[in-house]
C-alpha positions in Angstrom: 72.3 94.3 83.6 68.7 95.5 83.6 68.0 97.1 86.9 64.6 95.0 86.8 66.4 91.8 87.2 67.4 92.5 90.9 63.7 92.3 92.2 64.0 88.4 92.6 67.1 88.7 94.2 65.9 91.4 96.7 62.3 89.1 97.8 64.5 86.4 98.7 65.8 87.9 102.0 65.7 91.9 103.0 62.6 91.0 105.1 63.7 88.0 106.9 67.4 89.4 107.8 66.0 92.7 108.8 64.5 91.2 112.0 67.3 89.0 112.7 69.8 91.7 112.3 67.0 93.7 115.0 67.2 90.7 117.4 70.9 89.7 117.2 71.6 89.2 120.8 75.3 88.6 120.0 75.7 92.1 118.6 76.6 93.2 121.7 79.7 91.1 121.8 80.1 92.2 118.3 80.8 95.9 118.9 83.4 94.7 121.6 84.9 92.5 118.7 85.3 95.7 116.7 87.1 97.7 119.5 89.6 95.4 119.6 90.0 95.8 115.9 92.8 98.3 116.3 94.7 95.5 118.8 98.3 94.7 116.5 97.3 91.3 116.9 93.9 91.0 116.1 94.2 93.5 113.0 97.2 91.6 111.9 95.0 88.2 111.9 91.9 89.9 110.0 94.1 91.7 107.7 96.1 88.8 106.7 92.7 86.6 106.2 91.3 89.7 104.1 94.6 90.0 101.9 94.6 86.2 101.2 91.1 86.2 100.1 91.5 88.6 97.7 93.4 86.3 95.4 91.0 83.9 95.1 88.6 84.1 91.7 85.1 84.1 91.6 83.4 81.7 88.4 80.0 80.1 88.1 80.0 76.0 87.8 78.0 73.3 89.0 79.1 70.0 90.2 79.8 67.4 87.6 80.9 63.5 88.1 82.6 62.6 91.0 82.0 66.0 93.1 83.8 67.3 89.9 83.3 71.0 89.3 82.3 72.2 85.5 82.6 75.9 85.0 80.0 77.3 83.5 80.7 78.9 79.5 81.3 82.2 78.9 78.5 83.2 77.1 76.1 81.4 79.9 73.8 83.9 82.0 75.3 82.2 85.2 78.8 83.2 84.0 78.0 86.6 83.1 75.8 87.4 86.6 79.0 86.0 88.5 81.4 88.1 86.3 79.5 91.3 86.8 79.7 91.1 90.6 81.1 93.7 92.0 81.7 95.0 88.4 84.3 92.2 87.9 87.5 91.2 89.1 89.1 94.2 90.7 86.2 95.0 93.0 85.4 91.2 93.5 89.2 91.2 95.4 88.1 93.9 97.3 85.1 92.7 98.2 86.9 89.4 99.0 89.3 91.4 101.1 86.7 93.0 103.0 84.8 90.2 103.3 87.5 88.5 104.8 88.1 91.5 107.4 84.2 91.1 108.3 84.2 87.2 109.2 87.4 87.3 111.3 86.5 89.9 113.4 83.1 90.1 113.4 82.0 86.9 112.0 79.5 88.6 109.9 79.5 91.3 107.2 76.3 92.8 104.6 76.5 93.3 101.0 74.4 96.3 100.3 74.1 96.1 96.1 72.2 99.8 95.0 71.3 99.2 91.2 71.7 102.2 89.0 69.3 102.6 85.6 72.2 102.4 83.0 75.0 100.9 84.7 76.1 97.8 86.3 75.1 97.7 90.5 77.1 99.1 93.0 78.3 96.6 95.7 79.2 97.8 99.0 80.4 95.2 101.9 79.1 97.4 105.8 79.6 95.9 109.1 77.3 94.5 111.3 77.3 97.7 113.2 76.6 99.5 110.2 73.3 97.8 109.6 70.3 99.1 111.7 66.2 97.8 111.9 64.6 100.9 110.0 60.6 100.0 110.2 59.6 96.8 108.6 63.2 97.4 106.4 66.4 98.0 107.0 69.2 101.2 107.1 72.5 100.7 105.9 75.3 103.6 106.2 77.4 103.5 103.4 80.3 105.9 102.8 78.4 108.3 106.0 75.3 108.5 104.8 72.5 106.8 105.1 70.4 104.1 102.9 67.1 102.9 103.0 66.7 99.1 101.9 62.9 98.6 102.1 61.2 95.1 103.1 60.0 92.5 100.5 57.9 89.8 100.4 58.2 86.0 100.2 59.8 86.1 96.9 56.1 86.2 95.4 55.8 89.9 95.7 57.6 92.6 93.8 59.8 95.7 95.4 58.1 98.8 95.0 60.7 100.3 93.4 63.2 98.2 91.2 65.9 100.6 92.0 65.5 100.1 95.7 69.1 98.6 97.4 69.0 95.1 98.0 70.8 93.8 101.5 72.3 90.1 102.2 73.7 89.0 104.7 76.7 86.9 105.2 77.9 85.0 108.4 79.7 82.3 109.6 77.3 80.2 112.2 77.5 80.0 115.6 76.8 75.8 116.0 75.3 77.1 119.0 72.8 79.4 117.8 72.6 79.3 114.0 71.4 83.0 113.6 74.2 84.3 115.5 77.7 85.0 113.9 80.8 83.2 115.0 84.3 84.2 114.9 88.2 83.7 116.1 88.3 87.0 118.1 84.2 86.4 119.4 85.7 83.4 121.0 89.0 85.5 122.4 87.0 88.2 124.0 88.1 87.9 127.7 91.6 86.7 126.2 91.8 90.6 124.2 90.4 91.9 127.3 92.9 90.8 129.6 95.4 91.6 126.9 94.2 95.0 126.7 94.9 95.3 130.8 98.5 93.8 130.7 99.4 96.1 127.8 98.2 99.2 129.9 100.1 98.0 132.9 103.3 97.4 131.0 103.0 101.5 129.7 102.4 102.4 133.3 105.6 100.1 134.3 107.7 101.5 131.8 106.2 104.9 132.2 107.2 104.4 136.3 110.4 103.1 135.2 111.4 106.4 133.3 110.2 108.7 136.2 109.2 106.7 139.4 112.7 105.9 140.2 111.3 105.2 144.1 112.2 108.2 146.9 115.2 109.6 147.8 115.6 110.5 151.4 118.0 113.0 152.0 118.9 115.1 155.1 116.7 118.1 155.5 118.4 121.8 154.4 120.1 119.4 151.5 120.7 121.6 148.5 122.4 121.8 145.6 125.0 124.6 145.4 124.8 128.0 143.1 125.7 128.0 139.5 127.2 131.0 138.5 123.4 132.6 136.5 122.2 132.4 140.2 125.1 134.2 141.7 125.1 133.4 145.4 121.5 131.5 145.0 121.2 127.7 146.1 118.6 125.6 144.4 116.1 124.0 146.1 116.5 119.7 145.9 113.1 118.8 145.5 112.6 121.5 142.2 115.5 120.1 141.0 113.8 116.8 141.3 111.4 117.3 139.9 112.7 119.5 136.8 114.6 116.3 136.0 111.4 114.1 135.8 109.3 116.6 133.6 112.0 116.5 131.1 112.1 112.5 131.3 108.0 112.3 130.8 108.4 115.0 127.7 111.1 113.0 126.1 112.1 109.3 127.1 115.1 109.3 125.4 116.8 112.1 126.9 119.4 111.8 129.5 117.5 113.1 132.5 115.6 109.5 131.8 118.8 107.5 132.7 121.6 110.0 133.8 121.6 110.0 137.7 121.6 113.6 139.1 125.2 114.7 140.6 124.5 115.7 144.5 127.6 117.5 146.5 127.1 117.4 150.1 129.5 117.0 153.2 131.3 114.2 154.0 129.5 113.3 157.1 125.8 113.0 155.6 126.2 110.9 152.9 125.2 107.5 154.9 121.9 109.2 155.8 121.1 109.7 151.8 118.6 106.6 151.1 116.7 105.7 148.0 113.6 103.5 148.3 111.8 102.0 145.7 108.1 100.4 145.1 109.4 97.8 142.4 106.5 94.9 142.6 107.2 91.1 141.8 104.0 92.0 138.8 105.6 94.4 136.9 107.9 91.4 135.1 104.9 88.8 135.8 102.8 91.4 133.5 104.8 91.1 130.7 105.3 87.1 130.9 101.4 87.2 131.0 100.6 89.7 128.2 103.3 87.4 126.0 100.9 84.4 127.0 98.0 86.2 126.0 98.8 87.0 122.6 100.3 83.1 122.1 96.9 81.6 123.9 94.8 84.2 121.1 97.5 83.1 117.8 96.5 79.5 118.8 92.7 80.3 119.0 92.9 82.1 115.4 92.0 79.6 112.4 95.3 79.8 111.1 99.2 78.3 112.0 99.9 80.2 115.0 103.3 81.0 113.8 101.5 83.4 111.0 100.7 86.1 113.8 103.7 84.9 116.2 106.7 85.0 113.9 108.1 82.1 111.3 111.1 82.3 113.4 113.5 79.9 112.1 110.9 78.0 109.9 112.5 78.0 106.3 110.7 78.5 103.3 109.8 74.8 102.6 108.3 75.2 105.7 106.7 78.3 105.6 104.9 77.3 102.5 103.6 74.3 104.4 101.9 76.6 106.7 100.6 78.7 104.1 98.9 75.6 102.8 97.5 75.0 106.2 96.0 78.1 106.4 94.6 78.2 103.3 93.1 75.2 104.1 91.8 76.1 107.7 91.2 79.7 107.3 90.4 80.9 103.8 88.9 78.1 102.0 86.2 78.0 104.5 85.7 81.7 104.7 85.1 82.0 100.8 82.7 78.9 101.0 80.6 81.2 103.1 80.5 84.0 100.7 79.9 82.0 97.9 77.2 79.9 99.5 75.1 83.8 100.0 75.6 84.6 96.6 74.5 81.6 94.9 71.2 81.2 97.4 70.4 85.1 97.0 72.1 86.3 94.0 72.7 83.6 91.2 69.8 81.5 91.4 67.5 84.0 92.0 68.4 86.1 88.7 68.9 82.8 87.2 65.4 82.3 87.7 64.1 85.6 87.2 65.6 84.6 83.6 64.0 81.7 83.1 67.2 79.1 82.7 66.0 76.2 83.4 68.5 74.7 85.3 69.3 77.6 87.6 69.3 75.5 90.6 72.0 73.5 89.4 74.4 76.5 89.1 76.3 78.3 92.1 79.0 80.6 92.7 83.0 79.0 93.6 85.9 80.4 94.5 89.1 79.3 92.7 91.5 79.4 95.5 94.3 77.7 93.4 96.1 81.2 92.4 96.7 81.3 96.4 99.0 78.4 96.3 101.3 79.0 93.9 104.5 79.4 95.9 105.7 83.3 95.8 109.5 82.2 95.7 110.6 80.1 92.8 113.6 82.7 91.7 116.2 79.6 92.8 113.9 76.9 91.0 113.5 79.1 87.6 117.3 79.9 87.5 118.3 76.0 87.8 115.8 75.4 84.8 116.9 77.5 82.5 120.1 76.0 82.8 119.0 72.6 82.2 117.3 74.2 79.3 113.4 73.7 80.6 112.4 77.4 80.2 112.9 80.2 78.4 114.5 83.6 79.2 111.5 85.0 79.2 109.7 82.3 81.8 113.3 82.9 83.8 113.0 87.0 83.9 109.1 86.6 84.8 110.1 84.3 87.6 112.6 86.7 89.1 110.7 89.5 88.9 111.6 91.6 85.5 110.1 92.1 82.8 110.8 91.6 78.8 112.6 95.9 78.5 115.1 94.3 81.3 115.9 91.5 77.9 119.4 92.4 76.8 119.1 93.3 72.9 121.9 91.7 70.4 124.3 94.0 70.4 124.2 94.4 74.3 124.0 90.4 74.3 127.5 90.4 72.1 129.3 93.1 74.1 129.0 91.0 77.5 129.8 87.4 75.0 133.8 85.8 76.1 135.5 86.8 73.1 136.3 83.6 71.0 139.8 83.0 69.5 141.4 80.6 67.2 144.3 77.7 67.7 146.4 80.7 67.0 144.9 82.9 70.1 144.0 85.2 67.4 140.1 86.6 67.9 137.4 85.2 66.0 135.2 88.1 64.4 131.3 87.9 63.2 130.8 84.9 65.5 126.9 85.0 66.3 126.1 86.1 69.8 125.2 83.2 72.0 122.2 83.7 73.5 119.1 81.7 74.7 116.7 80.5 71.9 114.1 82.7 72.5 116.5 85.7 72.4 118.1 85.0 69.2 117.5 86.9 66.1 117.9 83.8 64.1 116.2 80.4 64.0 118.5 78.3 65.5 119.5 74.9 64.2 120.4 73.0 67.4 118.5 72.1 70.2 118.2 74.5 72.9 121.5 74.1 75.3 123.3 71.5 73.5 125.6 71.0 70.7 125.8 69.1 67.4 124.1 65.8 68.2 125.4 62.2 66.7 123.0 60.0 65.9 123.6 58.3 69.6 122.8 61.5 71.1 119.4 61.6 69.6 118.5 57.8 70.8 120.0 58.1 73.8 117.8 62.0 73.6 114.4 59.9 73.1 115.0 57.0 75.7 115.4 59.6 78.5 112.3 61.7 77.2 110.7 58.2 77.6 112.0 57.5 81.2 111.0 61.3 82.4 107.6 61.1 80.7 106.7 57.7 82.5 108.4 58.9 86.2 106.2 61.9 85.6 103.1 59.8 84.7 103.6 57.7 87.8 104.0 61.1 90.3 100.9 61.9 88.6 99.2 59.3 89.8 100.6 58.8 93.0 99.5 62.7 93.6 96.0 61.9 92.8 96.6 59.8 96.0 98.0 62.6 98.0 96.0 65.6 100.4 97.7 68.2 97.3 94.4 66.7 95.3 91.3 66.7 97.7 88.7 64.2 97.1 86.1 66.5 95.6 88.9 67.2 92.4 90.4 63.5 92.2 87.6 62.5 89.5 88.5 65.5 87.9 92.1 64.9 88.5 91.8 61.6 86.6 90.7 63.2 83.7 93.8 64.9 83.0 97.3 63.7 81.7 98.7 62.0 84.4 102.3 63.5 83.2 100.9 67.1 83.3 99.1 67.0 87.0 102.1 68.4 88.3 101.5 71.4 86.9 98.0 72.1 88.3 98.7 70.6 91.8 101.1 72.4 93.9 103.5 70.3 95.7 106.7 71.3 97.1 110.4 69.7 96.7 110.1 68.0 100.0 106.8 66.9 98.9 108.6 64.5 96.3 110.3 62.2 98.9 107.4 62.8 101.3 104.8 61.1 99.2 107.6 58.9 97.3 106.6 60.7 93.8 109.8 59.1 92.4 110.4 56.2 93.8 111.1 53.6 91.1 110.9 55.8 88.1 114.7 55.1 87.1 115.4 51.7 87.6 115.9 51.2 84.0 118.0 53.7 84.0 121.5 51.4 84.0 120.3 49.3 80.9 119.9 52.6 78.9 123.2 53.9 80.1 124.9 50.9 79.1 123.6 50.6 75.8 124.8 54.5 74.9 128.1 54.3 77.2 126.8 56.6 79.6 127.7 56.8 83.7 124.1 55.7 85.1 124.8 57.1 88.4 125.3 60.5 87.1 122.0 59.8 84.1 120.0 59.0 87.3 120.7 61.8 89.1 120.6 64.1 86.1 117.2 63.2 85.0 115.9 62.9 88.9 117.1 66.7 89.5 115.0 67.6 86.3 112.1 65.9 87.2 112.1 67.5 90.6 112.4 70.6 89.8 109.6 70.7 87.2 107.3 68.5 89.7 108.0 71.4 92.4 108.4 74.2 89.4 104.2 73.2 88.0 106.2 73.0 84.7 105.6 71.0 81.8 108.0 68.4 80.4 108.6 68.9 76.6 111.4 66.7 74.3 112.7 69.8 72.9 113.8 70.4 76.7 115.8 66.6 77.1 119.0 68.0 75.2 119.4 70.6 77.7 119.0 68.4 80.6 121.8 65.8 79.0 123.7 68.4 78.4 126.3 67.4 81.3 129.8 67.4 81.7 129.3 63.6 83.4 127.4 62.2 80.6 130.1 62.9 77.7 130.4 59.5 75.2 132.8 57.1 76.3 135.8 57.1 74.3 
């Protein structure tokens, strides 16, 4: 990108964010937010937001029909300036990630871009704190160093120097004050504080448990008798004591930490030995209270509480439930923020500095949908493949290996049951039986199934029928459902209503939930009948197909219907 370019981008907002940034009264409250940074909870929250974040994809579009969005083509100058952010797709998750770090903590973070004469720009994302009024400009310390972003004008003047670092800002808003930055942990401030205290006074309690045992009060001349390096020497009680409790501060785990310490003395002055303690009623209330403050701050974060609590008992149905929630509540927001900067001082200012006409029509999205694709679908893939609805290949991708884990033929063979005659006798050069997509020769059946009659192949194309319409129908009933928001249903109805499935996630429990599938086999006895099939078991065979590609995001093919009649239950009538 020509360096020139950046000089619209710049006059829209150095000057104006440079005295805000001066006059941020809330920066105060910001550098506490930061010190609690290294707090397990409030690092585990930002950390989490950042990571999630950095899936999502950055494309230019503008809005179509409906609230529609329409991406913008690749050889548009919209697409290209949003590609080359952050020099494209690796540092555009980082700068998500950080960007994500910035807003929960902080509730504000700056994009410092320094454009370079040959190259694409640098982008670097600084804190808050990192950001200082330098004159009439700004100074922004990047990597320890320091960097000048000069003022510019209105947008009417030109930077002195087209090579000059360009600074934009980017903060959620306070709906108290505008200007100022909002965040979870600026709202849980006295919450970390007292959280801070309570953690310090559990250390010192279990600190006085390992060596503040109380006092022992023993008769005065007590002492411990010689051991045989001291020879007729007595040890003195209290260094005794006291040896015992510098080796329990030095190393907890040792037994001078729990061990009591053997005392011989006569007979007659062992009731006058006494041990007091200074246990208080707080030193167990401390604990219940720190618990409380970390649950009251995991409900004030933007996300399911049980994200920084523990899932607990919450199985993985579940657990992707809350992960939909919290994309919903606390990243899809969050990326709306960044993306809203960079289309107002980014985009449509190099846009315009290009002269497309239309540049205020384009902005900057985030595609979040690579976020909700569910991470476990090992069990889902596995029961697919042996209805015949994917490939080896889709099943070893799914389960995490790769094509060099694919057995080869004569591997494939070795591990095949030996086959033998009437006679018992073995069969030799029968071909290997493997998957379709793993065998070395075309195959001439249908993948999964044998030889079909003539009533296998009607009975073949009436069940493709009845699965293509109960997917058309879940299609759209989903349109209907909160897995399609309302700005993507006109969108939505643009597509195959049978294939929506596999761009909207929705989970097996989902299916009943929103009744995806209610209805879609009551013709299901007739076309049992007519082919001397059990119904009950064709209704439940073609229901646990279409559920698992509705919950799978996989496509329904006819090649795949063999395979999924290809049960034991639905053998011809004799």
């Amino acid at each position: 990108m020509p360096h020139r370019e950046l000089k619209a981008a710049a006059a829209r907002y150095t000057q104006r964010t440079a005295k805000t940034s001066a006059q941020n009264p809330a920066r105060g409250d910001q550098e506490k937010a930061w010190g609690f940074y290294r707090t397990p909870e409030v690092r585990s929250f930002a950390n989490w937001i950042g990571n999630a974040m950095s899936g999502a994809l950055l494309y230019a579009g503008k809005l179509g029909p409906g609230d529609s969005i329409i991406r913008a083509p690749d050889n548009h100058p919209a697409a290209r300036i949003v590609s080359e952010i952050a020099g494209g797709r690796i540092g555009q998750s980082q700068l998500l990630r950080e960007y994500g770090r910035h807003l929960a903590v902080a509730g504000e973070g700056w994009t410092v871009i320094r454009p370079r004469e040959r190259a694409l720009p640098t982008w670097h994302v600084v804190s808050v704190l990192e950001m200082t009024s330098k004159g009439k400009g700004m100074e922004a310390v990047i990597d320890g160093a320091p960097v000048a972003i000069p003022p510019a004008g209105d947008g009417a003047e030109e930077m002195a120097n087209a090579l000059d670092p360009v600074a934009i800002r980017v903060w959620d808003p306070s709906p108290k004050q505008h200007l100022e930055a909002d965040s979870p942990v600026l709202g849980s401030l006295n919450e970390l504080e007292e959280l801070r205290l309570l953690g310090a006074a559990v250390r010192a309690i279990t600190l006085s448990r390992l060596t503040g045992r109380g006092i022992l009060v023993v008769p005065k001349g007590t002492r411990f008798p010689s051991t045989p390096v001291q020879g007729d020497a007595e040890d003195d009680l209290i260094d005794v004591f006291m040896e015992v409790a510098e080796t329990a501060i030095r190393d907890p785990s040792s037994a001078a930490a729990t061990v009591p310490i053997i005392l011989e003395v006569p007979a007659e002055m062992v009731g006058a030995i006494q041990r007091l303690t200074f246990e208080s009623d707080f030193d167990e209330l401390a604990i219940k209270l720190r618990e409380e403050n970390i649950r009251r701050f995991a409900t004030a974060a933007d996300i399911p509480a049980e994200f920084l609590l523990g899932l607990g008992d919450v199985n993985h149905w579940g657990a992707w439930e809350l992960t939909a929630e919290a994309i919903r509540l606390g990243i899809v927001p969050r990326l709306d923020i960044v993306t809203h900067a960079y289309t107002h001082h980014w985009l449509r200012p190099l846009l315009e500095s290009e002269h497309v006409p239309d540049a205020e029509e384009w902005s900057v999205f985030a595609d979040s949908s690579p976020l909700r694709i569910r991470t476990n679908r090992s069990e889902t893939a596995v029961r697919l493949y042996e209805l015949g609805a994917i490939s080896g290949r889709a099943l070893r991708r799914e389960t995490g290996f790769d094509e060099a884990d694919a057995p080869d033929p004569a591997e494939a063979e070795a591990r095949r049951p030996q086959e033998n005659d009437e006679n018992g006798t073995p069969m030799p050069n029968t071909p290997p039986s493997l998957p379709v997509d793993e065998s070395p020769r075309e195959p001439d059946t249908l993948p999964a199934s044998a030889a079909t009659t003539a009533t296998d192949g009607m009975l073949a194309a009436a069940a493709d029928g009845l699965i293509w319409a109960a997917l058309s129908a879940a299609g759209r009933k989903l349109e209907r459902t909160p897995a399609c928001p309302r700005s993507q249903r006109a969108q939505a109805r643009e597509i195959e209503p049978a294939e929506l499935h596999t761009l909207v996630a929705v989970d097996v429990m989902q299916v009943d939930q929103w009744k995806l599938l209610d209805g879609a086999w009551s013709r299901v006895p007739e076309i049992a009948t007519r082919y001397s099939r059990d119904p009950e078991c064709l209704a439940a065979v073609l229901d646990e197909y279409a559920r698992a590609l509705i919950a799978a995001g996989v496509s329904h093919t006819f090649e795949q219907t063999a395979g999924v009649l290809h049960a034991p239950c639905l053998a011809a009538a004799a």
